[in-house]
FIKE-312109 format. One record per residue: residue number from 1; residue in three letters; x, y, z of N, C-alpha, C, O, CB in turn. Coordinates in steps of 0.1 Angstrom, whole numbers. Glycine has a CB too. Layout:
BEGIN
+-----+------+-------+--------+-------+--------+---------+-------+-------+--------+-------+-------+--------+-------+--------+---------+-------+
! seq ! type ! neast ! nnorth !   nup ! caeast ! canorth !  caup ! ceast ! cnorth !   cup ! oeast ! onorth !   oup ! cbeast ! cbnorth !  cbup !
+-----+------+-------+--------+-------+--------+---------+-------+-------+--------+-------+-------+--------+-------+--------+---------+-------+
! NUM !  ala !     X !      Y !     Z !      X !       Y !     Z !     X !      Y !     Z !     X !      Y !     Z !      X !       Y !     Z !
...
+-----+------+-------+--------+-------+--------+---------+-------+-------+--------+-------+-------+--------+-------+--------+---------+-------+
This chain:
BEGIN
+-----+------+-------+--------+-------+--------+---------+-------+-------+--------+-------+-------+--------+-------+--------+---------+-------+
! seq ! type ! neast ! nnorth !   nup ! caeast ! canorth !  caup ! ceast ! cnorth !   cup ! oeast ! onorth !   oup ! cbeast ! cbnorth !  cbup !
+-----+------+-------+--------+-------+--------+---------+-------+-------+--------+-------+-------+--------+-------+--------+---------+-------+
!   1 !  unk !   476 !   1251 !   931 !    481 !    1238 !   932 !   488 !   1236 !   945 !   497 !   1244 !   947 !    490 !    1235 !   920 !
!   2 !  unk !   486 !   1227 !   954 !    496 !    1221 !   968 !   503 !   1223 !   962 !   503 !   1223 !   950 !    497 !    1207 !   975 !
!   3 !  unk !   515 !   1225 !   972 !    532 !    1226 !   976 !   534 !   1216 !   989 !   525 !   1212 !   997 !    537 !    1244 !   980 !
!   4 !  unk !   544 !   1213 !   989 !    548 !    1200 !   996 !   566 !   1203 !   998 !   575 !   1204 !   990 !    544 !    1183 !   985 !
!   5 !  unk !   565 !   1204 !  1014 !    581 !    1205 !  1018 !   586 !   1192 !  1024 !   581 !   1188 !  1035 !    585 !    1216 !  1027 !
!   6 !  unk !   596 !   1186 !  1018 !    596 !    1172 !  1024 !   610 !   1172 !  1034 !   620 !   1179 !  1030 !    596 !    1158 !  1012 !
!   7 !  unk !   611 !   1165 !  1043 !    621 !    1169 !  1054 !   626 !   1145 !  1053 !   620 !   1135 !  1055 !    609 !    1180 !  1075 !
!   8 !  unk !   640 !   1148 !  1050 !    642 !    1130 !  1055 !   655 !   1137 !  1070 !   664 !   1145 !  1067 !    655 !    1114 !  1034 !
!   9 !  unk !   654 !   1133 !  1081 !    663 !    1135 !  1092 !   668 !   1118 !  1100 !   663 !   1107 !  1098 !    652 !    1146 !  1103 !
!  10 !  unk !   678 !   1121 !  1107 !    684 !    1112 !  1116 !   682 !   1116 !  1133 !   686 !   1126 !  1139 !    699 !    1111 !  1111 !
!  11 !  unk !   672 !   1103 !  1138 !    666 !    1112 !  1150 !   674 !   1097 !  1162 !   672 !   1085 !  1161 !    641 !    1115 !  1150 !
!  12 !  unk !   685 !   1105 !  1173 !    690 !    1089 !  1181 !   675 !   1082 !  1186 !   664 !   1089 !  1187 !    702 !    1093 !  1199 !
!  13 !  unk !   676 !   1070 !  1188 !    661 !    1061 !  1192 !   659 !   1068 !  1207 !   647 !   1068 !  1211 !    664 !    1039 !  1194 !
!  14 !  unk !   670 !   1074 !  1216 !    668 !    1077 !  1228 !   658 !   1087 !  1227 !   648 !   1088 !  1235 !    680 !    1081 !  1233 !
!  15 !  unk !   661 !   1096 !  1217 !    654 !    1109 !  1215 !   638 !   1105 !  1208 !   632 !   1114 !  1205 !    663 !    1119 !  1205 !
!  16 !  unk !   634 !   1092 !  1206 !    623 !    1095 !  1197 !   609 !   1104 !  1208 !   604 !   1114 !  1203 !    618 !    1079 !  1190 !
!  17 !  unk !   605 !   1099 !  1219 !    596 !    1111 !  1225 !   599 !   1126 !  1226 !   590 !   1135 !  1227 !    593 !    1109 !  1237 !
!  18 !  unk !   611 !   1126 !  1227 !    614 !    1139 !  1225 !   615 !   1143 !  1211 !   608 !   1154 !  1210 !    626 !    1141 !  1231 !
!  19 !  unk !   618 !   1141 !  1204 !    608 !    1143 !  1188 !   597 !   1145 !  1189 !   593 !   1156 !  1187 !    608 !    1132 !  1177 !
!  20 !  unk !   591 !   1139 !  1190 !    577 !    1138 !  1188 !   569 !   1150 !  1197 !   560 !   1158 !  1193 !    572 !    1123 !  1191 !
!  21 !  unk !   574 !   1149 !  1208 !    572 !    1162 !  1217 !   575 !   1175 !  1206 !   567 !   1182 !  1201 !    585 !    1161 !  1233 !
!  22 !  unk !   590 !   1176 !  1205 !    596 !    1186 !  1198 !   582 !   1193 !  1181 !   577 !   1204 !  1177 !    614 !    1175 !  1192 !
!  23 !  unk !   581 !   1176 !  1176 !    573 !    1178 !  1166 !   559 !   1186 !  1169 !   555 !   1196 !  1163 !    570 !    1166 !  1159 !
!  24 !  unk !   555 !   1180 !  1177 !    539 !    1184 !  1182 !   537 !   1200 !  1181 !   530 !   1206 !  1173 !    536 !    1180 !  1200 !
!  25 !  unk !   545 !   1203 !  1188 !    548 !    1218 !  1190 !   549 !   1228 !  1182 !   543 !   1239 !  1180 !    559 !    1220 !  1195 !
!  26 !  unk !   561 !   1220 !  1174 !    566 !    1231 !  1159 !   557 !   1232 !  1145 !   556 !   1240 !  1136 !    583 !    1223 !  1152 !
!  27 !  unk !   550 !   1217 !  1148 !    542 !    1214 !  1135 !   529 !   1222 !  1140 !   525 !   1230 !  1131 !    539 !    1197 !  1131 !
!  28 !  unk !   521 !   1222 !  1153 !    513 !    1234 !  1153 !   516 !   1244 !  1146 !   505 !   1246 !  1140 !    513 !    1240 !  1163 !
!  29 !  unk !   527 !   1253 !  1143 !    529 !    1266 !  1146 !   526 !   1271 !  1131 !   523 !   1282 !  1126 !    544 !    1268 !  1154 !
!  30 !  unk !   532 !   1254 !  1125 !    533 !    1250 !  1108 !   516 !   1255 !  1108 !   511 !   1266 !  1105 !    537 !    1228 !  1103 !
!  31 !  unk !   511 !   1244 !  1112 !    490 !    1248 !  1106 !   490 !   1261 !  1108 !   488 !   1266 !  1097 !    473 !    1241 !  1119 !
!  32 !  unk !   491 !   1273 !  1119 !    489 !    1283 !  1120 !   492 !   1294 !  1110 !   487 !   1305 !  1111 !    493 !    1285 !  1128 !
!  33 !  unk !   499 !   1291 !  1101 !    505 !    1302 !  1093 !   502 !   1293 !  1079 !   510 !   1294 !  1069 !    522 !    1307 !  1098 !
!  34 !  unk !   491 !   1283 !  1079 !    487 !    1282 !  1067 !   491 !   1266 !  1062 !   484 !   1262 !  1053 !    493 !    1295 !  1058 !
!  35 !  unk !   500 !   1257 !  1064 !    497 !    1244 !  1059 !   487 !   1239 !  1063 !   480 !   1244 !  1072 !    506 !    1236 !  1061 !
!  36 !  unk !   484 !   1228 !  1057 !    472 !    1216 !  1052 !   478 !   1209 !  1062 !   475 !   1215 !  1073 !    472 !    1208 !  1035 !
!  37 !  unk !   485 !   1199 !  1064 !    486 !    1192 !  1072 !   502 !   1190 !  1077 !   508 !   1193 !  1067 !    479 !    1183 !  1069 !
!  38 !  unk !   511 !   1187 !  1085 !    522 !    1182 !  1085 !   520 !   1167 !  1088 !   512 !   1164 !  1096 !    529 !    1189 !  1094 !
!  39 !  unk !   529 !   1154 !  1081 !    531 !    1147 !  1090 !   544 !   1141 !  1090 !   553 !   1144 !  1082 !    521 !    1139 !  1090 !
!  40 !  unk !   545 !   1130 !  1106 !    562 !    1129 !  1108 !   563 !   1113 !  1112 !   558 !   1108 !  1121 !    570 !    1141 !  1122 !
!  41 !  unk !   570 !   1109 !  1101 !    572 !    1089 !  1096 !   583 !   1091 !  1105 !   591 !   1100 !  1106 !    576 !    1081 !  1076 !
!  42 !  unk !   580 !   1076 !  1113 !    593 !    1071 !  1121 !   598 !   1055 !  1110 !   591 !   1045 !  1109 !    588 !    1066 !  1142 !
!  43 !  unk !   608 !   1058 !  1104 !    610 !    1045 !  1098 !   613 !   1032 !  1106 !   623 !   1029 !  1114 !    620 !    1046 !  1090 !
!  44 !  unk !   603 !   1024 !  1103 !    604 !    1007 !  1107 !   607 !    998 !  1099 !   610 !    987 !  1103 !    593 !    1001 !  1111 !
!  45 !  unk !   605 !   1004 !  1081 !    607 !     989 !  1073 !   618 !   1004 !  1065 !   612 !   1009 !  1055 !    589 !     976 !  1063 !
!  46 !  unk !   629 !   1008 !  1068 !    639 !    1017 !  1060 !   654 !   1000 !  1057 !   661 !    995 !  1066 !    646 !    1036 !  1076 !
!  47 !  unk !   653 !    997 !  1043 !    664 !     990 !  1042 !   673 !   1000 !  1040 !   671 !   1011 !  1037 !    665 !     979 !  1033 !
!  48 !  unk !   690 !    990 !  1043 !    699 !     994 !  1036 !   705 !    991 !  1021 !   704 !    980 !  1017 !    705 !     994 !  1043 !
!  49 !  unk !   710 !    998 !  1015 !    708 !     997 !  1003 !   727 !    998 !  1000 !   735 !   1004 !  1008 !    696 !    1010 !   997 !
!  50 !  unk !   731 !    993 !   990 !    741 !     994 !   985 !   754 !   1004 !   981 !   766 !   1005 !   984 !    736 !     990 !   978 !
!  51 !  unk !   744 !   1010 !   973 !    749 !    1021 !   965 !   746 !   1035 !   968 !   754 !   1044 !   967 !    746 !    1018 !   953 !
!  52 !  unk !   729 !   1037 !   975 !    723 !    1047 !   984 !   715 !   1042 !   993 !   714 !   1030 !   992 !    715 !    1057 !   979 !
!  53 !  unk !   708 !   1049 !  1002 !    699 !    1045 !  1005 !   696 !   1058 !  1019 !   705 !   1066 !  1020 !    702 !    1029 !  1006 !
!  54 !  unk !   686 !   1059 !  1026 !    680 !    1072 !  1038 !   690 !   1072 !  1046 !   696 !   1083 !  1047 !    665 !    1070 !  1049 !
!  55 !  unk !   695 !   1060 !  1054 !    704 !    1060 !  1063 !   718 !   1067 !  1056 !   724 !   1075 !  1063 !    706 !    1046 !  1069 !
!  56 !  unk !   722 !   1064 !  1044 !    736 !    1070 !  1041 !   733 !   1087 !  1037 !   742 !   1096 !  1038 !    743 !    1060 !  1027 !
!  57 !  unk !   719 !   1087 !  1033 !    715 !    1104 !  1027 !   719 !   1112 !  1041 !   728 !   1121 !  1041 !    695 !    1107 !  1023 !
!  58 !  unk !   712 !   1109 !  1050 !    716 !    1117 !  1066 !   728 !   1111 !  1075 !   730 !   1117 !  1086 !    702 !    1115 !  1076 !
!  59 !  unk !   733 !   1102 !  1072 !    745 !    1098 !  1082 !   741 !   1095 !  1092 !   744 !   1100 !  1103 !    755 !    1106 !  1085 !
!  60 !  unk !   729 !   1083 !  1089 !    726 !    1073 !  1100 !   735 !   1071 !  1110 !   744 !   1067 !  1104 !    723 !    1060 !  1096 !
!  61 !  unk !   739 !   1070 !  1123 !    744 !    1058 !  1128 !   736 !   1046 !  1133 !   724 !   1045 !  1130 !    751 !    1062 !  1136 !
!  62 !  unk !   741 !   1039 !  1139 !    738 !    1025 !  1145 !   725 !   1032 !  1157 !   714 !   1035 !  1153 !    755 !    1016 !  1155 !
!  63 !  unk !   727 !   1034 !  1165 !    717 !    1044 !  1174 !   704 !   1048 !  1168 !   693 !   1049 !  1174 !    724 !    1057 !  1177 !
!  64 !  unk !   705 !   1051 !  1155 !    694 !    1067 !  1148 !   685 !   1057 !  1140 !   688 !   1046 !  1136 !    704 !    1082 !  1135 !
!  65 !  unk !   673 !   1065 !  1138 !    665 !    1056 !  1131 !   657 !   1070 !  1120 !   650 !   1078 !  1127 !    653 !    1046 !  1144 !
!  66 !  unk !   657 !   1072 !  1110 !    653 !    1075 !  1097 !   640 !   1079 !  1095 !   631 !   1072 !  1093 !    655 !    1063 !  1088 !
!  67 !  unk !   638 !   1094 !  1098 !    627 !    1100 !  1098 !   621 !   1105 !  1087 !   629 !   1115 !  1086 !    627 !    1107 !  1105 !
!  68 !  unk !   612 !   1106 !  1078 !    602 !    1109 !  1066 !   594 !   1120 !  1072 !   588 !   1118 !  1082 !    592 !    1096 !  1060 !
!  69 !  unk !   594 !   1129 !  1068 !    582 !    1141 !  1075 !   578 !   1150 !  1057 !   585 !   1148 !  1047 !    595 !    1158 !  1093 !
!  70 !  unk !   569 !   1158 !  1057 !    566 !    1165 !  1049 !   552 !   1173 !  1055 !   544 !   1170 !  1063 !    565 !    1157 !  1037 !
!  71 !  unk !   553 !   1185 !  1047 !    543 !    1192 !  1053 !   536 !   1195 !  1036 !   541 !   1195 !  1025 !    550 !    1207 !  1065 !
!  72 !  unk !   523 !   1199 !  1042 !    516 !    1201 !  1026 !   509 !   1218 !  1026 !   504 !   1226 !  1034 !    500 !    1186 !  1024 !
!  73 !  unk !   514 !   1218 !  1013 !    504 !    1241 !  1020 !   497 !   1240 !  1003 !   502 !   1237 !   992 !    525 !    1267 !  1023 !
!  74 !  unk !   486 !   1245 !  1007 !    478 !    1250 !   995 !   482 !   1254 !   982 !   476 !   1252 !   971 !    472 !    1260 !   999 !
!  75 !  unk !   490 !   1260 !   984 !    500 !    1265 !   976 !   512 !   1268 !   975 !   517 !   1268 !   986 !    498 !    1272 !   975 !
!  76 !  unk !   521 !   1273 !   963 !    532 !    1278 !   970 !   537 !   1292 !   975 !   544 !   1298 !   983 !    540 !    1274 !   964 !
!  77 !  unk !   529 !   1295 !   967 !    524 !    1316 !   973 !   526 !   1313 !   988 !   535 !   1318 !   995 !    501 !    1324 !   971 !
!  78 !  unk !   515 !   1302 !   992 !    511 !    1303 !  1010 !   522 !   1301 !  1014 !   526 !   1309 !  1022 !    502 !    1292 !  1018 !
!  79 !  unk !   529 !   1291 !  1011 !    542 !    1285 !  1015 !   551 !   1296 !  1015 !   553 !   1301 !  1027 !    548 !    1274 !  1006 !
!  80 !  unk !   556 !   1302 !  1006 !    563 !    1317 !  1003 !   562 !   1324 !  1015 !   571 !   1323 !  1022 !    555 !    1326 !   991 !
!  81 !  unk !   550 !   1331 !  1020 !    548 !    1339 !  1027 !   546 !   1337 !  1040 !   547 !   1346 !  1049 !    541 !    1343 !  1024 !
!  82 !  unk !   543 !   1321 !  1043 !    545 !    1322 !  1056 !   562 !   1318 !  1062 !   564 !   1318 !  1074 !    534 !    1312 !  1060 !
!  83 !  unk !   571 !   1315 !  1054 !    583 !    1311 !  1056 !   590 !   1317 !  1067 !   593 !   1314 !  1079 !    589 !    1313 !  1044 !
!  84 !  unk !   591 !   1330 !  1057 !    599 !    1343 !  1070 !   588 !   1343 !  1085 !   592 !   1344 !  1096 !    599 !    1365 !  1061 !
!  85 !  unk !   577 !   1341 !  1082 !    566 !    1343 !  1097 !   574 !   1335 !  1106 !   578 !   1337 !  1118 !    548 !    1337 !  1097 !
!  86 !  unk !   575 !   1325 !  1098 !    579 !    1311 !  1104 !   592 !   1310 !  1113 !   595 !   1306 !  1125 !    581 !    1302 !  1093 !
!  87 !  unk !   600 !   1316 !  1101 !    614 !    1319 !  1110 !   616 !   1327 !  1121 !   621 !   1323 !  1131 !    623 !    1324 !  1104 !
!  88 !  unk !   612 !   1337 !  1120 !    608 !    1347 !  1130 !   597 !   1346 !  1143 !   596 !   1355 !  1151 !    603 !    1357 !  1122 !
!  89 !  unk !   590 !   1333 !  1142 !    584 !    1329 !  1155 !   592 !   1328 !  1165 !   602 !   1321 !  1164 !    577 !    1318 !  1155 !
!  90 !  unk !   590 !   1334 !  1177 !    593 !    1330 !  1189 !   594 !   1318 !  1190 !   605 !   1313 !  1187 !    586 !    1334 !  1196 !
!  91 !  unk !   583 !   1310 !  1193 !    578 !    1293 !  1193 !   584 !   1287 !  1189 !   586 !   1277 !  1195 !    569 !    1288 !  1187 !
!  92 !  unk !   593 !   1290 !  1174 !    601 !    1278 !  1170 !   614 !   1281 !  1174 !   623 !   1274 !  1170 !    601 !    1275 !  1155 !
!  93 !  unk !   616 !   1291 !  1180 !    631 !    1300 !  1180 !   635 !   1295 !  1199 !   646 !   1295 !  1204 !    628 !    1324 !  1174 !
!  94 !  unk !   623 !   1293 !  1207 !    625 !    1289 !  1219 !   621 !   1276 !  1219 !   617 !   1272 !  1230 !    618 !    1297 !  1229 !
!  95 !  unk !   621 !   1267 !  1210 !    620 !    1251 !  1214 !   628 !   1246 !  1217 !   627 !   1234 !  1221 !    616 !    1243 !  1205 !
!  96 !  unk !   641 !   1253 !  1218 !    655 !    1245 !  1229 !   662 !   1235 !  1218 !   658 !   1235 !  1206 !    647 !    1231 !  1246 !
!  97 !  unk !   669 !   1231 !  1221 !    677 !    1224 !  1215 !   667 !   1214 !  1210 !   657 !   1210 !  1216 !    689 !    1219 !  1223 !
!  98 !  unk !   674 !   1210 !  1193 !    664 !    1202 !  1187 !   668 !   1182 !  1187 !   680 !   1180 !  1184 !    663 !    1209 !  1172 !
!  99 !  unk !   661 !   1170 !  1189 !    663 !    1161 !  1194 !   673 !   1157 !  1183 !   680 !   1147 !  1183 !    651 !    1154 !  1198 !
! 100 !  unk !   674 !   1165 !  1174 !    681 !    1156 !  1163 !   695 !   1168 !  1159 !   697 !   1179 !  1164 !    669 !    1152 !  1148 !
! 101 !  unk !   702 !   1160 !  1148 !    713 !    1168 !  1143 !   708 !   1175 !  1131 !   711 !   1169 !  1121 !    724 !    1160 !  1139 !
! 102 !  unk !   702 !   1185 !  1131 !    696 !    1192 !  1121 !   706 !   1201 !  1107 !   702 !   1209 !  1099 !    688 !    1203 !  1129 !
! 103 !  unk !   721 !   1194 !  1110 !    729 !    1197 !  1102 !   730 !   1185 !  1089 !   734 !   1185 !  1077 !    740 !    1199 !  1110 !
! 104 !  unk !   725 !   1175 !  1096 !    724 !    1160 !  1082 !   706 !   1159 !  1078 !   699 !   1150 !  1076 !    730 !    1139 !  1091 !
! 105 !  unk !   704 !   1174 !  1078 !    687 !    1171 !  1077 !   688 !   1173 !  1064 !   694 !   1183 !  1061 !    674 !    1181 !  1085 !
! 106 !  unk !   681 !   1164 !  1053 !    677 !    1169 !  1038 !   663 !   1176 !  1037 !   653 !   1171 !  1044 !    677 !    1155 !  1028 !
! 107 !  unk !   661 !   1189 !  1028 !    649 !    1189 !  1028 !   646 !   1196 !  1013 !   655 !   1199 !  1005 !    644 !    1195 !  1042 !
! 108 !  unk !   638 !   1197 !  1012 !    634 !    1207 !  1000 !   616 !   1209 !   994 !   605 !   1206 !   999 !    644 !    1202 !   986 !
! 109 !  unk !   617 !   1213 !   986 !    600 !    1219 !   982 !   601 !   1215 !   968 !   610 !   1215 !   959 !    596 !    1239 !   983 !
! 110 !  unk !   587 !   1209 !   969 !    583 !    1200 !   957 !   569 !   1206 !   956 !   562 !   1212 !   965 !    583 !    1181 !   959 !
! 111 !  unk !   567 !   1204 !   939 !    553 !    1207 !   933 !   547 !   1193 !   927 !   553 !   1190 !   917 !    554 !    1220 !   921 !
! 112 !  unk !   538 !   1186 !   932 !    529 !    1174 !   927 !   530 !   1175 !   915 !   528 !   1186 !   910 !    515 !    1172 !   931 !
! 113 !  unk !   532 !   1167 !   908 !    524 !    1164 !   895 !   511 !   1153 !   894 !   501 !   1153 !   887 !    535 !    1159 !   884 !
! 114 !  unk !   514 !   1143 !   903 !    503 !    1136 !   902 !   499 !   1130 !   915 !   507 !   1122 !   919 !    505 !    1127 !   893 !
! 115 !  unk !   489 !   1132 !   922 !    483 !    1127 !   931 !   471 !   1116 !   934 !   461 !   1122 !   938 !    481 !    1135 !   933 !
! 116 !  unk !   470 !   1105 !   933 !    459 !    1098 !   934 !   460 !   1090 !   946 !   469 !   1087 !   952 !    457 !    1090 !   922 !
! 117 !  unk !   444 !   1088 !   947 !    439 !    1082 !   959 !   427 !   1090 !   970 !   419 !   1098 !   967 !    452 !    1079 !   967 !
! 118 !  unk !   429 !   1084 !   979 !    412 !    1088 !   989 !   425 !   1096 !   998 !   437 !   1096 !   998 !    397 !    1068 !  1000 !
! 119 !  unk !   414 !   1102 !  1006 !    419 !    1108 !  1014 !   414 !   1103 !  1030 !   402 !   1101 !  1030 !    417 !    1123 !  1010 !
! 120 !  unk !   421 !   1101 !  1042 !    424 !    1093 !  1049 !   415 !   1100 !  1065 !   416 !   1095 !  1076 !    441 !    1090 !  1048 !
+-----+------+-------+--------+-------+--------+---------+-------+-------+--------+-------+-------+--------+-------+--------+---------+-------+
């Protein structure tokens, strides 16, 4: 069964090519050691919300704009084992300072229960 790691981050608007640069790179390194696909949402229609909402989860400021990313792996075995590879790459370990504050990053690993639709 897919495994799915979902990442919500606060990236400044200055920085968005440099994200995306940053992403290009790191999410390679992701396919190599076994995910399905990564992808990385720049929010355009993120409201704010009352009581919660993305911007208050990461400590939006005025500047930052509300990133959605998830990566998808075959499994979670795959996922499992490529983790430590992962950490231990060079590649991700020399990408330099990252565009964002990776201290207000939420993330975690989810198992589908239900999936529908075509595939894109």
């Amino acid at each position: 069964m897919r495994y799915v790691d979902g990442f919500i981050i606060a990236v400044p608007n200055a920085n968005r090519q440099a994200f995306i640069d940053h992403a290009t790179k790191a999410d390679s390194v992701f396919l190599e050691y076994g995910a399905l696909r990564v992808t990385e949402c720049w929010g355009d229609d993120v409201r704010k919300g009352h009581t919660t909402d993305f911007f208050m989860a990461v400590k939006a400021e005025a500047d930052e704009s509300v990133v959605f990313s998830w990566i998808e792996w075959p499994d979670k075995a795959t996922r499992d084992a490529a983790m430590p590879k992962l950490m231990a790459d060079p590649r991700l370990a020399a990408g330099g300072a990252m565009p964002f504050d990776g201290k207000r990053m939420i993330f975690g690993g989810f198992t589908p229960v239900l999936d529908i639709g075509r595939e894109i």
